[in-house]
N, C-alpha and C positions, 0 to 999 in steps of 0.2 A: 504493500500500500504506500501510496506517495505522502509525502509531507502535509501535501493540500486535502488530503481524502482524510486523513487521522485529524487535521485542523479543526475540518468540517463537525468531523463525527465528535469531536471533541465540545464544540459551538452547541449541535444537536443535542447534545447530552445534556450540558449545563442547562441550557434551555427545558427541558423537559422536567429536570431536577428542581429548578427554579418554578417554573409553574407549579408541581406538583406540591413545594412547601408553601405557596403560594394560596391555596385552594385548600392545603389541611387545616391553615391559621385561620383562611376565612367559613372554613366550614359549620366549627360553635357559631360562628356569629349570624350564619345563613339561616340555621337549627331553630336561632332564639326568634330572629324575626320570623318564621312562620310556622311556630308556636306560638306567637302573641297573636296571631289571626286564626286559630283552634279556640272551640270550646274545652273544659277542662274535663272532659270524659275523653276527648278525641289525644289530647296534650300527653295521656298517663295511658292512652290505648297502649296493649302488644300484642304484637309487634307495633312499631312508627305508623303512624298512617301519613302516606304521602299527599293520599289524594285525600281530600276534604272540602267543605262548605264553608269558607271562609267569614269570617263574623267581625265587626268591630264593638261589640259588648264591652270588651277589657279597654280600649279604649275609652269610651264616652265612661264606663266608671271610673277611670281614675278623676276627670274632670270632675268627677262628683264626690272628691277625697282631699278638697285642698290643695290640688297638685300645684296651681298657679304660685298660691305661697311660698311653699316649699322651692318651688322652682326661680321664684324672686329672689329669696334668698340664698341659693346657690349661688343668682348671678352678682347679687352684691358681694357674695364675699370673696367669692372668686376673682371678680374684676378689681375690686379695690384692693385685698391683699396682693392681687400680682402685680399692679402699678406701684404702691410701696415697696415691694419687694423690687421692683427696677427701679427706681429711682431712690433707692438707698442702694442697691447694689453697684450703681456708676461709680458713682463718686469712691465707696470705700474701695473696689478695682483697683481704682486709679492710682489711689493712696498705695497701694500696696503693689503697683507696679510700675505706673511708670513715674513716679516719685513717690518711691518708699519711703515710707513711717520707722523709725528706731524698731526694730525686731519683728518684721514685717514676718516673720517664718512664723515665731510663735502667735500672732495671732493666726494666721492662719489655720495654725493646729488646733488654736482656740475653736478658731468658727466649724471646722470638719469634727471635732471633736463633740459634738454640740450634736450630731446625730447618729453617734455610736449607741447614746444612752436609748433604751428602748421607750418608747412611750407612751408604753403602762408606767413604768417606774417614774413619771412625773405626773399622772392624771390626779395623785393626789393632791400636791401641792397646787395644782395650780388649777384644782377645785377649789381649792380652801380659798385662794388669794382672790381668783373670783366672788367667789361668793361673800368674802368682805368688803367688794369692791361694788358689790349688785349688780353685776353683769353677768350673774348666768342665764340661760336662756335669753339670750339674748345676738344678733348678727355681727353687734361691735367685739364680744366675743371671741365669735368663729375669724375675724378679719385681725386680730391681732397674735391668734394662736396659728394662722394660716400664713403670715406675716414672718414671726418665727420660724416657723416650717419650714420653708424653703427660701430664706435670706443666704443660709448658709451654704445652698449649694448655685444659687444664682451668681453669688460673689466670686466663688471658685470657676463658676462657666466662663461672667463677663473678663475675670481675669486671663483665661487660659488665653482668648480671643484677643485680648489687649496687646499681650504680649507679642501676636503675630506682627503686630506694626510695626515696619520699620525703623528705627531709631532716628534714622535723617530726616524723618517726618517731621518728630521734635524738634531739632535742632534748629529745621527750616523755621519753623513756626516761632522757637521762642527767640530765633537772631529777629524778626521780627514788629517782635515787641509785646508777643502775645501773653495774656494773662490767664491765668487758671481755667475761669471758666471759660473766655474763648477759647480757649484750648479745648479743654473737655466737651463743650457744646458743640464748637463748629468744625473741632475735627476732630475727635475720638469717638464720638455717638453716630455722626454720618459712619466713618470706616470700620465699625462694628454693627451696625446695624443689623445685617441677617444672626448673627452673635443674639441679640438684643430679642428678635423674634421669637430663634430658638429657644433662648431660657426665658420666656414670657409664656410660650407654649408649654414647655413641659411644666412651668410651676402651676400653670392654670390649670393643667392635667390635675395635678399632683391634688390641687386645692380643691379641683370639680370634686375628684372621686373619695376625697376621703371621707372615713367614716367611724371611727373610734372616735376621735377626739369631738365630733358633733353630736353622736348618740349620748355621751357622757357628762356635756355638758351645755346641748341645749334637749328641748322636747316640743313642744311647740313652734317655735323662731328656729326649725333646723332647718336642714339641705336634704335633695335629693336622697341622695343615699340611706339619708334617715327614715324619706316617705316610704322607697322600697320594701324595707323592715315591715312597715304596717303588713305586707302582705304573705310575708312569710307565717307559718302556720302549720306546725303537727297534726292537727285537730280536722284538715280542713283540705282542700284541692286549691290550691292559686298559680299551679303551676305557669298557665296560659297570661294568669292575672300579672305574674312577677315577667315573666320576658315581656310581659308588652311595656311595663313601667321600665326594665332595663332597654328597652329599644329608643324611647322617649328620652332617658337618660345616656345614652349614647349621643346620641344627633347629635348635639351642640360639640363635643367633641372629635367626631369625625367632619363635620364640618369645618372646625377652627384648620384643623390638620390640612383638608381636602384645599383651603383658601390658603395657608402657609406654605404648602409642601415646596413652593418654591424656596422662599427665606427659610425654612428648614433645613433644605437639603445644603443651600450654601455656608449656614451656618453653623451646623453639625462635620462639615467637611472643611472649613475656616482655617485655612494656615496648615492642609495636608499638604499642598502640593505649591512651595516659593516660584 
């Protein structure tokens, strides 16, 4: 066989291998969405049933479950602790890389170190400080716990990214006459920018889905994740009921992705290739 015929079959293969991981990832996900269009005798049939009389029941009930709520306050918290979370994480970046602070390592280890600890092993205290504070159940809450959450690894993305700029950049800029924040605003934030999107997206991931730390310390004023819970159930059939409130809690996230995937890609891939 020639070099071009092993190439090919080489190209072919990848190809196929690639598809096929392709289509097992998005397979749970295909499952869930039409399961949430089943009734829940058709949801727990055996064998699967393919074929079905599709229904939007699970639908219009959750609209009759507070979802709206619940789903306001996802996007408040989400939206506002990832804006805080970017714009506290610029500046300390910067600080810490392209004019270092006196012992710029150990903070660092400081801030990575900040999410070794598990986070059961702080739900108590910071119940407590809460609720001397009157903020539990409450969204200002979830935005300050969501806030913490993920400071510490947006600081370590925007810095990786910072670092990709080239020094003479600097140099250009501050023979210039440039000042800090000219500096930071009109050239470090434009040339990290897809930098900027990608850890905006993943902390707003991070912030959409979580769910320990909203179950535990709101009940009312919680998130998404929390409403889902209502329908989980020993006692009872929700299977059809819960994919369809996970399909609803999906979109907004596959959407962010679907409108990012460009400034994702370049800035997940930021500084491989000089």
């Amino acid at each position: 066989m020639s070099r071009k015929t092993i190439s090919a079959s080489f190209d072919i293969l990848l190809s196929v291998l690639t598809w096929g991981g392709a289509l097992t990832m998005f397979a749970p996900i295909a499952w869930m969405v039409l399961t949430s269009f089943k009734t829940e005798q058709d949801a727990v049939s055996s064998p699967p049933l393919l074929i079905f009389r599709p229904t939007l029941e699970h639908y219009a009930r959750i609209f009759d479950n507070d979802f709206l709520d619940f789903a306001l306050h996802s996007v408040i918290a989400t939206g506002v602790s990832t804006a805080i979370v970017i714009c506290l994480a610029v500046p300390a970046a910067y600080a810490l890389c392209v004019r270092p602070v006196e012992k710029w390592r150990d903070v660092l280890f400081f801030l990575i170190s900040t999410k070794m600890m598990p986070v059961a092993a702080g739900i108590v205290p910071i119940y407590l400080v809460a609720q001397s504070l009157g903020l539990l159940n409450s969204v200002s809450l979830l935005v300050i716990v969501y806030t913490s959450m993920n400071l510490p690894l947006a600081v370590w993305m925007i810095r990786s990214f910072m670092i990709e700029i080239p020094v003479e950049i600097f140099e250009a800029v501050r023979v210039d006459g440039a000042g800090f924040f000219r500096e930071l605003l009109l050239v470090v934030v434009p040339l990290i920018m897809p930098g900027l999107a990608s850890t905006a997206l993943l902390c707003g991931i991070f912030a959409w889905n979580e769910f320990f730390l909203a179950v535990n310390l709101t009940t009312t004023s919680s998130t998404l994740p929390v409403f889902l819970q209502k329908f989980l159930s020993f006692g009872q059939l929700y299977t059809a009921q819960v994919a369809a409130v996970a399909v609803l809690l999906n979109i907004p996230v596959v959407a962010a992705g679907w409108l990012a995937q460009k400034s994702l890609t370049r800035g997940l891939t930021f500084g491989a290739v000089r």
